[in-house]
N, CA and C atoms as an extended XYZ file, in Angstrom:
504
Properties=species:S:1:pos:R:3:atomname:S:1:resname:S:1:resid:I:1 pbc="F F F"
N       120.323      109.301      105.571 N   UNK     1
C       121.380      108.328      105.407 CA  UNK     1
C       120.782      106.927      105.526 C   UNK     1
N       121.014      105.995      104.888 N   UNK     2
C       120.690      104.838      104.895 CA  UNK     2
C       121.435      103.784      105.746 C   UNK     2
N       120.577      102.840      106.422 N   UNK     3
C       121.471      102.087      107.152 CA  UNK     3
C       121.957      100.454      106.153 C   UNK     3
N       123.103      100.208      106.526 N   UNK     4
C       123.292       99.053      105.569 CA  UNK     4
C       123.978       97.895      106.330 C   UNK     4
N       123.589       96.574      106.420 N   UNK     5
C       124.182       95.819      107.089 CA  UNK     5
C       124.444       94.655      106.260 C   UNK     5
N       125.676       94.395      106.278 N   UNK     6
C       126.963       93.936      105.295 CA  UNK     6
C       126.318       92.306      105.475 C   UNK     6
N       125.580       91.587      106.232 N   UNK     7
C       125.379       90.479      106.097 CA  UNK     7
C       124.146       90.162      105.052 C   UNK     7
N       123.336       91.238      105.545 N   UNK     8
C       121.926       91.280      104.220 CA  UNK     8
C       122.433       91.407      102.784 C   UNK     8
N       123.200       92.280      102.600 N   UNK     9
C       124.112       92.594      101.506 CA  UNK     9
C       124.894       90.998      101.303 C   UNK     9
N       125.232       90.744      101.742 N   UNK    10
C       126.048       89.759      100.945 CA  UNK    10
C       124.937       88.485      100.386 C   UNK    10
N       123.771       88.024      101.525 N   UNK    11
C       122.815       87.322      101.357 CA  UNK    11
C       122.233       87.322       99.958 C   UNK    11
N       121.773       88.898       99.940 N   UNK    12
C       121.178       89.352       98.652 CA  UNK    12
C       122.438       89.213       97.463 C   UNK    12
N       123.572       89.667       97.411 N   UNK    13
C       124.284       89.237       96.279 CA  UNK    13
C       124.619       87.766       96.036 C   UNK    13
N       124.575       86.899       96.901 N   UNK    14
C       124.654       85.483       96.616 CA  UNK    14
C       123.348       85.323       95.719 C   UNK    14
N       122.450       85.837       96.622 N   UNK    15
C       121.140       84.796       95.962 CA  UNK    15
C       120.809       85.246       94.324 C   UNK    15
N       121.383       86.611       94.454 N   UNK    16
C       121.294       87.023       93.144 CA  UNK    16
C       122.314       86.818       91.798 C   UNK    16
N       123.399       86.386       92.330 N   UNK    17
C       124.267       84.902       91.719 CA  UNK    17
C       123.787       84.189       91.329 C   UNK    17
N       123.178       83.478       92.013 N   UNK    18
C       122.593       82.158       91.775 CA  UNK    18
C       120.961       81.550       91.559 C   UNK    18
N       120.869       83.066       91.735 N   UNK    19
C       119.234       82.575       91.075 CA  UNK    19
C       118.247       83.600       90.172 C   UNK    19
N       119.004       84.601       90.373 N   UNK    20
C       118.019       85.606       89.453 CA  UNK    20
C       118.103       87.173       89.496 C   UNK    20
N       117.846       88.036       88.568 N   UNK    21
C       118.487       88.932       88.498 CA  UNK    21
C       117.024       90.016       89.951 C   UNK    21
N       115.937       89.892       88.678 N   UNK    22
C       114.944       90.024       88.890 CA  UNK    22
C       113.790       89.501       89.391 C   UNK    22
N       112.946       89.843       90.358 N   UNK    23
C       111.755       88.744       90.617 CA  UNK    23
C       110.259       89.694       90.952 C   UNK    23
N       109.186       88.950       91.072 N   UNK    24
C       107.945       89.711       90.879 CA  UNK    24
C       107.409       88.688       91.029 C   UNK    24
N       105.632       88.970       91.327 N   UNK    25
C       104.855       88.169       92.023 CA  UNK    25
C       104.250       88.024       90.464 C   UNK    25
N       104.010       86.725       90.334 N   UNK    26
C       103.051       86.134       88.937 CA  UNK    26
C       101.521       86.924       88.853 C   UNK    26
N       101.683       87.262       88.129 N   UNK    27
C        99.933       87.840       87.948 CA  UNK    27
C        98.848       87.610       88.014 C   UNK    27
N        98.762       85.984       88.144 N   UNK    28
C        97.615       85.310       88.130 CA  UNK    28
C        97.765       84.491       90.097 C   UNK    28
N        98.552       85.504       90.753 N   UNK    29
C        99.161       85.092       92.351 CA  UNK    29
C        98.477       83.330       92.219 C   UNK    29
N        99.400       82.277       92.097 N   UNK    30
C        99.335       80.913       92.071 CA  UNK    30
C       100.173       80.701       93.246 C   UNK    30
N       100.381       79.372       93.547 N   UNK    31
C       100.432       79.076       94.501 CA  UNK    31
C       101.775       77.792       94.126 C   UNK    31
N       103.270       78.258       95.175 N   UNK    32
C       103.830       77.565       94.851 CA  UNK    32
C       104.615       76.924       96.161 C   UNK    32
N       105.631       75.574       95.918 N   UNK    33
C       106.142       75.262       97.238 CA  UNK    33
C       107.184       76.129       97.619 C   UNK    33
N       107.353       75.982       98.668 N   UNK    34
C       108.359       76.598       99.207 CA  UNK    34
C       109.674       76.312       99.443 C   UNK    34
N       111.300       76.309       99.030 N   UNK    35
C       111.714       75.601       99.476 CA  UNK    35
C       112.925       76.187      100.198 C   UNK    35
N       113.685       75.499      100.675 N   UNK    36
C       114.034       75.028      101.889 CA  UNK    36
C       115.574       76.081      101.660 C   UNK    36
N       116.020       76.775      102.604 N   UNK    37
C       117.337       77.312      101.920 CA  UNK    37
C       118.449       77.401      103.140 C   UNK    37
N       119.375       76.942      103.030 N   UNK    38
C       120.386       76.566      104.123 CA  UNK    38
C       121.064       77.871      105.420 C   UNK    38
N       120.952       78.892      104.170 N   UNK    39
C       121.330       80.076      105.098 CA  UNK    39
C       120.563       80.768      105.766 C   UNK    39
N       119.080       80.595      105.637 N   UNK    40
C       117.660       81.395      106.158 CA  UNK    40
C       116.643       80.671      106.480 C   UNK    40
N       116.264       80.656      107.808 N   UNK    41
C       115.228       79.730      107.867 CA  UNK    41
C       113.604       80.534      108.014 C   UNK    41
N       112.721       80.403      107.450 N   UNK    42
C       111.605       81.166      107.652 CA  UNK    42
C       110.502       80.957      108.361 C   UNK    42
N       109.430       81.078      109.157 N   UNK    43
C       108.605       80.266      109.624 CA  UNK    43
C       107.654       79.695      107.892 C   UNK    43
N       107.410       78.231      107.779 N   UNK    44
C       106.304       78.114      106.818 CA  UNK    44
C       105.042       78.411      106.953 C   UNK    44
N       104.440       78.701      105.416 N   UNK    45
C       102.643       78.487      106.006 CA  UNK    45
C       102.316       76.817      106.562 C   UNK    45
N       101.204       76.995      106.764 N   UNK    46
C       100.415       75.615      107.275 CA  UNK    46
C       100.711       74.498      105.957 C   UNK    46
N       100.087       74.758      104.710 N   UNK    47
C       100.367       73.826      103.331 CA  UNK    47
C       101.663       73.783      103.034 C   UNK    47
N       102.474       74.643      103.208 N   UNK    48
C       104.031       74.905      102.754 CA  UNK    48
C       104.386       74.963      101.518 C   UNK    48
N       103.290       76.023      101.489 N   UNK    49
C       102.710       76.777       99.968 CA  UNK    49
C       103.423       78.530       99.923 C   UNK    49
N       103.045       79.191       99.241 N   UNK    50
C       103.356       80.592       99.107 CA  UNK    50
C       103.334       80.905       97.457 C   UNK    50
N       102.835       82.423       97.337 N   UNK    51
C       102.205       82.903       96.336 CA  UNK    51
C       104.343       82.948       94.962 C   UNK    51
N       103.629       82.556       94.019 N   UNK    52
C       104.611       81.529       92.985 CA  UNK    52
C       104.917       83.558       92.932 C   UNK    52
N       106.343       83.086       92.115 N   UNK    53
C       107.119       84.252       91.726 CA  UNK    53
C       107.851       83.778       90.087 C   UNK    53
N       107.891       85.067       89.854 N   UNK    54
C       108.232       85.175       88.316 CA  UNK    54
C       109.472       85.609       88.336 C   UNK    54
N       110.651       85.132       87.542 N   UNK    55
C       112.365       85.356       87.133 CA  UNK    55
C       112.500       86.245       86.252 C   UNK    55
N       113.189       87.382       86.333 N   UNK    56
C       114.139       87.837       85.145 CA  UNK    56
C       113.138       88.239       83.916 C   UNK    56
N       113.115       87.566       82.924 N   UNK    57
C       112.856       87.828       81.833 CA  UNK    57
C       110.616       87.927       81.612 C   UNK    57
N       110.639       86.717       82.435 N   UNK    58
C       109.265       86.831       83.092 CA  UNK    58
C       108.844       87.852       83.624 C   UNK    58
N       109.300       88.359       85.205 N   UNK    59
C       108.805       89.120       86.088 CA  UNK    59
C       109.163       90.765       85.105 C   UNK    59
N       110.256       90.773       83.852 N   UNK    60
C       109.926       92.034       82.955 CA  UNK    60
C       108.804       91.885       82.142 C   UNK    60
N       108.493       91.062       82.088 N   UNK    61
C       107.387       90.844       81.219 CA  UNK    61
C       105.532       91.443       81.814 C   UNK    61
N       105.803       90.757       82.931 N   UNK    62
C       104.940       91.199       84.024 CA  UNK    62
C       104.901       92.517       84.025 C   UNK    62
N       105.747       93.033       84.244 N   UNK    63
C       105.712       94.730       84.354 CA  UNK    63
C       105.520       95.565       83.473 C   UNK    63
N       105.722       94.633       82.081 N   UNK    64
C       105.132       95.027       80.814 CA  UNK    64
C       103.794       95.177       80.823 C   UNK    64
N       103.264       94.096       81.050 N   UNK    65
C       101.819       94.002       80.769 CA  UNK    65
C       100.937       94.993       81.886 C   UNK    65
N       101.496       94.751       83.127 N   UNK    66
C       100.984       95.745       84.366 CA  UNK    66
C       100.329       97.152       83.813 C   UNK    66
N       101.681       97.842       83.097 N   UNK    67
C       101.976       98.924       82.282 CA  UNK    67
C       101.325       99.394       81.169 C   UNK    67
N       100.844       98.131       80.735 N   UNK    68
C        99.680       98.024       79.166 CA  UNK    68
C        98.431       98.107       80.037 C   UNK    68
N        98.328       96.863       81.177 N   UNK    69
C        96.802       97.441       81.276 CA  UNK    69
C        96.035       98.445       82.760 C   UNK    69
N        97.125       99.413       83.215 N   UNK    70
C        97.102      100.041       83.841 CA  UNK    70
C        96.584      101.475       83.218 C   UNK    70
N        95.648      101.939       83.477 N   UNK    71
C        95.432      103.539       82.885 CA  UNK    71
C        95.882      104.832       83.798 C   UNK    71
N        96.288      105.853       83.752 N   UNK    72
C        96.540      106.938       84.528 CA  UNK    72
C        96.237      107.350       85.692 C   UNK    72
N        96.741      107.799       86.889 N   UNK    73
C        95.424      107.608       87.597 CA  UNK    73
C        94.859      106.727       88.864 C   UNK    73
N        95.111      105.326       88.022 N   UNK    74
C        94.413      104.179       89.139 CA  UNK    74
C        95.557      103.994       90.235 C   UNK    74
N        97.139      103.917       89.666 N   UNK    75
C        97.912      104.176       90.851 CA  UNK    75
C        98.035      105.305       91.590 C   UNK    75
N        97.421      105.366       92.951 N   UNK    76
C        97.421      106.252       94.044 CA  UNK    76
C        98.854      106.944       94.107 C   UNK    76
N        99.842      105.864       94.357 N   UNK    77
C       101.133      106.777       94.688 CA  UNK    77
C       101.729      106.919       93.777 C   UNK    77
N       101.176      106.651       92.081 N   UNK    78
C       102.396      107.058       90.947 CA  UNK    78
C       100.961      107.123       89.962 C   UNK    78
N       100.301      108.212       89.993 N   UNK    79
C        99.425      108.852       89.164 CA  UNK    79
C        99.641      108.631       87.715 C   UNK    79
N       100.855      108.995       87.619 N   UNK    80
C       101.276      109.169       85.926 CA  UNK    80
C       101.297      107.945       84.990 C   UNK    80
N       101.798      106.971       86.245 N   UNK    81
C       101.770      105.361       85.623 CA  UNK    81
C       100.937      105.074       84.845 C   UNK    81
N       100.885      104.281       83.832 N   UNK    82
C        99.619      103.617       82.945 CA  UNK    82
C       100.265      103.986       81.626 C   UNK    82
N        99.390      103.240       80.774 N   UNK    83
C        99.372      103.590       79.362 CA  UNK    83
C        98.063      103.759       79.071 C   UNK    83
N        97.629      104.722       78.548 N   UNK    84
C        96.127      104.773       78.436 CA  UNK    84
C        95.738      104.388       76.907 C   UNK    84
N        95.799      103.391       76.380 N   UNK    85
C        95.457      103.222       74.664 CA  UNK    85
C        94.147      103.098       74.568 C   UNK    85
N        93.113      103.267       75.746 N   UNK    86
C        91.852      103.890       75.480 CA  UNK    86
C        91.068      104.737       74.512 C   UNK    86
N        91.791      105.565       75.052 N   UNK    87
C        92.079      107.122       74.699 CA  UNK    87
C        91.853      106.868       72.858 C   UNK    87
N        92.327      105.804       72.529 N   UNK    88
C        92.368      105.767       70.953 CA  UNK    88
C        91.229      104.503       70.341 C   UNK    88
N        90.712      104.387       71.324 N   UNK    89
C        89.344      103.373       70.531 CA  UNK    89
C        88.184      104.551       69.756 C   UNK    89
N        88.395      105.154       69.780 N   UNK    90
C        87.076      106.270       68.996 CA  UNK    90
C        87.650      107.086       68.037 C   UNK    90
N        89.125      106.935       67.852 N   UNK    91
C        90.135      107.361       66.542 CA  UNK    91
C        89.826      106.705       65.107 C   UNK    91
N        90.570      107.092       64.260 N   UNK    92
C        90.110      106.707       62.959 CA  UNK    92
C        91.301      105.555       63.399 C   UNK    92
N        91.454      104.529       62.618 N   UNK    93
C        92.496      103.494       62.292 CA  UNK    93
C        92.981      103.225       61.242 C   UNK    93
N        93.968      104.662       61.369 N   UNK    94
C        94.973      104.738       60.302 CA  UNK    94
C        96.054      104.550       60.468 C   UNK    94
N        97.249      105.150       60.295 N   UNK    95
C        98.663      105.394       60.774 CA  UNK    95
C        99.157      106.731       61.215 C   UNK    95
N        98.423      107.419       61.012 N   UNK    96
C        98.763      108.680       62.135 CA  UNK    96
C        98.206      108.724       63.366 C   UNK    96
N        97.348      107.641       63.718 N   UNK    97
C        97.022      107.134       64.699 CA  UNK    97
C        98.039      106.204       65.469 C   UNK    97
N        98.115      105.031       64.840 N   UNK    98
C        99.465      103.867       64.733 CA  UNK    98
C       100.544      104.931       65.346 C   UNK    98
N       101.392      106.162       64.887 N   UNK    99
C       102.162      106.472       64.897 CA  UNK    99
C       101.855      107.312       66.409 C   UNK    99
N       100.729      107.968       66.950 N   UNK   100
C       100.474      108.534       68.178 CA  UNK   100
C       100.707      107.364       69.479 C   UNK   100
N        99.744      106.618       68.858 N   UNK   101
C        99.750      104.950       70.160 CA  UNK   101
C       101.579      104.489       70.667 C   UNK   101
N       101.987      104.396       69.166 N   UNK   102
C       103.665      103.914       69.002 CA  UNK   102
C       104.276      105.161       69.983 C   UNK   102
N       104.195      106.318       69.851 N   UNK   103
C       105.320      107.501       70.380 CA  UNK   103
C       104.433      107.476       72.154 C   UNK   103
N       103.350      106.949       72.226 N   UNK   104
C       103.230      106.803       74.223 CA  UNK   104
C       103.582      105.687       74.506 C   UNK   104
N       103.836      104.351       73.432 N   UNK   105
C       104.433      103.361       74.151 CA  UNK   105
C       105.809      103.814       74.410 C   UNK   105
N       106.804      104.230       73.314 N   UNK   106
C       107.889      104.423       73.759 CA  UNK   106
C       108.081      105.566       74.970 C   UNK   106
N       107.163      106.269       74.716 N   UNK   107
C       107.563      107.334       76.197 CA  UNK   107
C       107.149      106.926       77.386 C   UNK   107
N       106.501      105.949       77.257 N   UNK   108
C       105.897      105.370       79.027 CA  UNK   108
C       106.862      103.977       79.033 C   UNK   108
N       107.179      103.702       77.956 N   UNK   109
C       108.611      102.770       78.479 CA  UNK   109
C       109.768      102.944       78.917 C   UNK   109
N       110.342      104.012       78.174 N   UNK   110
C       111.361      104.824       79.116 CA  UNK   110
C       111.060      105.526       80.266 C   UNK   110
N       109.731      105.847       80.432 N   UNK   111
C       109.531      106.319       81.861 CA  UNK   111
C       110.151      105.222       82.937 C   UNK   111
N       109.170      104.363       82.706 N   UNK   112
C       108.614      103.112       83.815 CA  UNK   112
C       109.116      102.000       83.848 C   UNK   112
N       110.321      102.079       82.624 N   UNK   113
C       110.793      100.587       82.379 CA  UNK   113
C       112.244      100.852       82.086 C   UNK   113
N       112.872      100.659       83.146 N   UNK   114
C       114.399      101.177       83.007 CA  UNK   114
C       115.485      100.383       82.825 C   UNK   114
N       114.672       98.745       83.187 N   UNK   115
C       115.613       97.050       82.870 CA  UNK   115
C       115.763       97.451       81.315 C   UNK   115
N       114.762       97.867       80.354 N   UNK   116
C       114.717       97.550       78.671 CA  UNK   116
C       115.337       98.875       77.984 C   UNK   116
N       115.774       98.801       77.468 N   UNK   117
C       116.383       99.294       76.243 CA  UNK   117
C       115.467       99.550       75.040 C   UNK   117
N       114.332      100.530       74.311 N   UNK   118
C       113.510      100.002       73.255 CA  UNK   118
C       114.499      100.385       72.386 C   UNK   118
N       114.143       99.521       71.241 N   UNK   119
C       115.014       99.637       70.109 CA  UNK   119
C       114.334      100.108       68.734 C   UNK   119
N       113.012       99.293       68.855 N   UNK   120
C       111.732       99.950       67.756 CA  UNK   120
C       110.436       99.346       68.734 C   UNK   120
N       109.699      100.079       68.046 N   UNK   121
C       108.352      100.203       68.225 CA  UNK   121
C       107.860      100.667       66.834 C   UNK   121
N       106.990       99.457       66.485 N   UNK   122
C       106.701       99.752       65.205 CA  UNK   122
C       104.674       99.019       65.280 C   UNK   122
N       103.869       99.948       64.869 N   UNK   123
C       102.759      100.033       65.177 CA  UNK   123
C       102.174      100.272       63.685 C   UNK   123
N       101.216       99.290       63.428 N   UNK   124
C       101.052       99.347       61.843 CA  UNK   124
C        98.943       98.998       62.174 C   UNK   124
N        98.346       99.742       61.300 N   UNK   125
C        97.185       99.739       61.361 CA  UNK   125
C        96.249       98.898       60.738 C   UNK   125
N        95.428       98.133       61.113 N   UNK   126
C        94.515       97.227       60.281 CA  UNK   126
C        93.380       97.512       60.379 C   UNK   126
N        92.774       98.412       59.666 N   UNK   127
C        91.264       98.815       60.056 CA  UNK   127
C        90.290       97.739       59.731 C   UNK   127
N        90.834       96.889       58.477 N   UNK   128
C        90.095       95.500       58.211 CA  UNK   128
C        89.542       94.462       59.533 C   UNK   128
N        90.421       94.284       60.335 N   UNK   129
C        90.352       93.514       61.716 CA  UNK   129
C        90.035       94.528       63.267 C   UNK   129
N        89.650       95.617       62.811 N   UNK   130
C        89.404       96.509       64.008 CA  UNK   130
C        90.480       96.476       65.031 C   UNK   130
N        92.072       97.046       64.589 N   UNK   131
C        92.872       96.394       65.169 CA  UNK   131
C        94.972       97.119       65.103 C   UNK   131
N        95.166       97.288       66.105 N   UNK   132
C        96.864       97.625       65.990 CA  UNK   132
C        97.792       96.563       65.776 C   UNK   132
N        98.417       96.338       65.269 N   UNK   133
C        99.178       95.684       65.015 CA  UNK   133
C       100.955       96.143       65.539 C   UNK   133
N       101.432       95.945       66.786 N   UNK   134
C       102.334       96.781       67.622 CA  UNK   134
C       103.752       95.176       67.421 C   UNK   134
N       104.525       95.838       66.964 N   UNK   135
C       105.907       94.867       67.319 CA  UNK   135
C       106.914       96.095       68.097 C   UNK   135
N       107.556       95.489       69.196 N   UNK   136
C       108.289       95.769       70.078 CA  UNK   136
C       109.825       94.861       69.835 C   UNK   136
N       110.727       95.463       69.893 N   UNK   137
C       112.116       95.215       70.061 CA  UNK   137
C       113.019       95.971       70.965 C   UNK   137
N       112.964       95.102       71.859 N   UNK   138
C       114.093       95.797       73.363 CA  UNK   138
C       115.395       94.765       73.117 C   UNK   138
N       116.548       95.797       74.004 N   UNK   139
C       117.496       94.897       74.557 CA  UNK   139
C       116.940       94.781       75.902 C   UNK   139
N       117.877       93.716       76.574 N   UNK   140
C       117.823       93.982       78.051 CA  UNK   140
C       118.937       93.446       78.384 C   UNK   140
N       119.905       94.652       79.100 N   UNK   141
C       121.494       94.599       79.019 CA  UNK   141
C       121.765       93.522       80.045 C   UNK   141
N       121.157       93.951       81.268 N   UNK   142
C       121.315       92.746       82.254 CA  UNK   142
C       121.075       91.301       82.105 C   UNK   142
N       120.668       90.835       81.560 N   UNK   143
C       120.103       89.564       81.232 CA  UNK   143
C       120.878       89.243       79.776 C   UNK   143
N       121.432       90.211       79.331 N   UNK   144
C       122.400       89.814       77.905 CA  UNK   144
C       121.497       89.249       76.525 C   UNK   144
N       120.295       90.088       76.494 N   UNK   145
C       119.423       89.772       75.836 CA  UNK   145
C       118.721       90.915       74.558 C   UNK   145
N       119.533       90.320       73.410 N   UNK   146
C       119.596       91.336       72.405 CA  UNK   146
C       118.521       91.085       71.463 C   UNK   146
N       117.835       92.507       70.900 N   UNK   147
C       116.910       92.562       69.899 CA  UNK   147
C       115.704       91.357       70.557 C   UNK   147
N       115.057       91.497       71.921 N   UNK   148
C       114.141       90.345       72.036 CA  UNK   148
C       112.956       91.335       71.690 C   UNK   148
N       112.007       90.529       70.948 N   UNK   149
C       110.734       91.441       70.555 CA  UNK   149
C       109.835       90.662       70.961 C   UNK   149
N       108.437       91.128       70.907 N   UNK   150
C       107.284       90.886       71.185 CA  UNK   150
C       106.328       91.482       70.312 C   UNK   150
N       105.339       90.537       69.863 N   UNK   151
C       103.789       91.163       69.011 CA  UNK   151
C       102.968       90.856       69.803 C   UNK   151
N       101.969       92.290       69.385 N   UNK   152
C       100.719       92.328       70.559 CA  UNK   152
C        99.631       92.796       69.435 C   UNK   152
N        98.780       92.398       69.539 N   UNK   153
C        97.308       93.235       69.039 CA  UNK   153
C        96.395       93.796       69.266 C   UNK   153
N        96.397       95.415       69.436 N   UNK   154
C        95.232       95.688       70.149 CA  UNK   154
C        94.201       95.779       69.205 C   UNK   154
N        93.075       95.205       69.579 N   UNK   155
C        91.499       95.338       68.727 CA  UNK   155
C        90.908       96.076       69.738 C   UNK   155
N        90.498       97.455       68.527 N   UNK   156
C        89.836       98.376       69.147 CA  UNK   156
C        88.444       98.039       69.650 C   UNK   156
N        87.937       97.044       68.824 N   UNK   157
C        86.807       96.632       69.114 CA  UNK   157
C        86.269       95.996       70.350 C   UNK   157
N        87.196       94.618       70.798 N   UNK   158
C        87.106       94.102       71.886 CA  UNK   158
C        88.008       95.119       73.328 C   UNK   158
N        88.404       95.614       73.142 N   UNK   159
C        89.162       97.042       73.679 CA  UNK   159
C        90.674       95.833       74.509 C   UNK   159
N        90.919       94.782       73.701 N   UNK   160
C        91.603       93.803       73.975 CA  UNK   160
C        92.807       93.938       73.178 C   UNK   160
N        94.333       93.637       74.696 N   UNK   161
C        95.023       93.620       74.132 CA  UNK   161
C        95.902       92.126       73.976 C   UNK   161
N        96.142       91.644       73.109 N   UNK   162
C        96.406       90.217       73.219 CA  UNK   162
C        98.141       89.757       72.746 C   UNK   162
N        98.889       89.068       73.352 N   UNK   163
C        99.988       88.948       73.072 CA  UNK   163
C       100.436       87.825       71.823 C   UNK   163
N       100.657       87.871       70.367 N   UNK   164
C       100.432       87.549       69.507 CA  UNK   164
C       102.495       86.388       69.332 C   UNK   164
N       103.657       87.047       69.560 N   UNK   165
C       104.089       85.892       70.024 CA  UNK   165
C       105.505       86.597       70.680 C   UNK   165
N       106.504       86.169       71.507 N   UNK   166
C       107.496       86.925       71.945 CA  UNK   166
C       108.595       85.692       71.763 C   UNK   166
N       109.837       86.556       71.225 N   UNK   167
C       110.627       85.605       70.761 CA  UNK   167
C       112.367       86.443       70.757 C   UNK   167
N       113.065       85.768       70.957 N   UNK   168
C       114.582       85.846       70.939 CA  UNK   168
C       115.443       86.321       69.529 C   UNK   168
C-alpha cells in the first residue's frame, strides 16, 4: 500500500499547473540558477547554482535520444532498454534493411516511450551517403501536440546519429 500525503500532492499538482508537465535533467548536466519559490524553502548550494533541467517537450526529447544512444544491456536495472542500430552497420543499405531499423524504432518506442503516440516512422535508404534517412511523426496528447516530427540521419559510416531538423 502506498503512503500518500495530501500536502505533497497538492504541491506537486500546483507546480505542475504552472510550470510543466514533464521534467528531466539536460544531457549535457549544465549548470543553472536556482530560484526562489514561496511555498518551499530548500537549503542552497554555495554558488546558488544546480544542475539545469529540461521541460515537457525537451525533457521528451531527451528520452528520445537517451533511447537512440543507449544499446541493450548497458542498463543494469532495465536490460532490454536501448535501441541497438548497431546491429545494422555491416547490413547491405537497402530498404529491407530501412524497413527492419524502422519496425525496432517503433517497437522500442512503444515500449519505453509512453508520453508519444508514433504515428509514422518512415526510414528510407541512401547508400550514396553511407546513410538512413529516418522521419518520425508522434502525437503527444499531453502537451496537445499533433503530428510533431523529427529527421535524424544515421551514417553507417561514422556509426553517427545526427538530428537533421524537428518541427511542429
Amino acid at each position: 500500500m502506498a503512503i500518500r500525503i495530501k500536502t505533497l500532492e497538492k504541491i506537486a499538482a500546483d507546480k505542475t499547473l504552472n510550470d510543466s508537465f514533464y521534467r528531466d535533467l539536460t544531457l549535457d548536466i549544465a549548470l543553472s540558477k536556482i530560484h526562489s519559490s514561496n511555498s518551499l524553502t530548500f537549503p542552497l548550494p554555495i554558488n546558488g547554482s544546480d544542475i539545469k533541467i529540461s521541460k515537457d517537450l525537451a525533457a521528451i526529447s531527451n528520452s528520445l535520444q537517451n533511447l537512440f544512444s543507449t544499446l541493450p544491456c548497458q542498463r543494469v536495472l532495465f536490460p532490454d532498454y536501448g535501441l541497438n542500430l548497431l546491429q545494422y552497420l555491416f547490413q547491405p543499405i537497402d530498404e529491407q534493411t530501412a524497413g527492419s531499423i524502422g519496425n525496432a524504432i517503433l517497437t522500442n518506442f512503444q515500449k519505453w516511450e509512453p508520453r508519444v503516440t508514433v504515428i509514422q516512422v518512415n526510414v528510407v535508404a541512401d547508400p550514396d551517403n553511407n546513410q538512413y534517412n529516418i522521419t518520425l511523426v508522434v502525437d503527444i496528447p499531453v502537451l496537445n501536440l499533433k503530428s510533431y516530427s523529427s529527421s535524424f540521419a544515421f551514417n553507417v559510416k561514422n556509426e553517427a546519429m545526427t538530428v537533421i531538423q524537428s518541427n511542429q
